[in-house]
C-alpha positions in Angstrom: 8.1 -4.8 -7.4 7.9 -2.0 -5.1 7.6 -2.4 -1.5 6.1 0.5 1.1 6.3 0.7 5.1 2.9 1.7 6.1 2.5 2.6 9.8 -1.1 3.2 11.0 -2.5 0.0 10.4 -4.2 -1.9 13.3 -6.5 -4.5 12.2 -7.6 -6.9 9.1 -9.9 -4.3 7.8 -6.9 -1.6 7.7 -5.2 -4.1 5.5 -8.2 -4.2 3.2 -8.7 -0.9 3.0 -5.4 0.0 2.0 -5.2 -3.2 -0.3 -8.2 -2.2 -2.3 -6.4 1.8 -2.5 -3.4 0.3 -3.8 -5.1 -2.3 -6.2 -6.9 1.0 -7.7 -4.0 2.7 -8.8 -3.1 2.4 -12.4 -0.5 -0.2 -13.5 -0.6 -2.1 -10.0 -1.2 -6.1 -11.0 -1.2 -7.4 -7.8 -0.7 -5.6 -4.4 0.0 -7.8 -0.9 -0.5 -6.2 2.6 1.1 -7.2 6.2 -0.6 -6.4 9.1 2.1 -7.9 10.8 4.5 -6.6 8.9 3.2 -3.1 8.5 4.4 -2.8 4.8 3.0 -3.8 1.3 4.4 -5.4 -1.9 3.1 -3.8 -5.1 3.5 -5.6 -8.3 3.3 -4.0 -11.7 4.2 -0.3 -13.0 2.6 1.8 -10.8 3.8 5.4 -10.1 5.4 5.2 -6.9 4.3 8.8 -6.1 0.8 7.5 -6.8 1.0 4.7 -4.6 2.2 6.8 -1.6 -1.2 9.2 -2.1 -3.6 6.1 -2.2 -2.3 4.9 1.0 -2.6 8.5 2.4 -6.0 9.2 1.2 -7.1 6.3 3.4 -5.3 7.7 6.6 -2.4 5.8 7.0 1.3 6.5 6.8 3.1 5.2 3.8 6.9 5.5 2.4 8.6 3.7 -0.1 11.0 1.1 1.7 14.9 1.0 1.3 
């Protein structure tokens, strides 16, 4: 499981968006998003790198969480 912070987000449609990013990259099985939160949980074994650059290519702020 690998959880990001992702700042940017301001509505349910910014969680779908970045949802359906992270959902495309290889070896993610599942992938949760908080709006509330601002962070997502990704399950599978997705390249962490990978992850990071889907959430940027749909113009929000990601890191990988502590």
């Amino acid at each position: 499981m690998i959880r990001l912070t992702i700042k940017g987000m301001t509505c349910m449609h910014c969680v779908s968006a970045v949802k359906k990013a992270l959902e495309a990259v290889p070896g993610v099985k599942r992938a949760e998003v908080s709006l509330d939160k601002g962070q997502a949980v990704v399950e599978g074994e997705p390249d962490p790198q990978a992850l990071l650059a889907a959430v940027r290519d749909e113009g929000y702020e990601a890191q990988i969480a502590g």
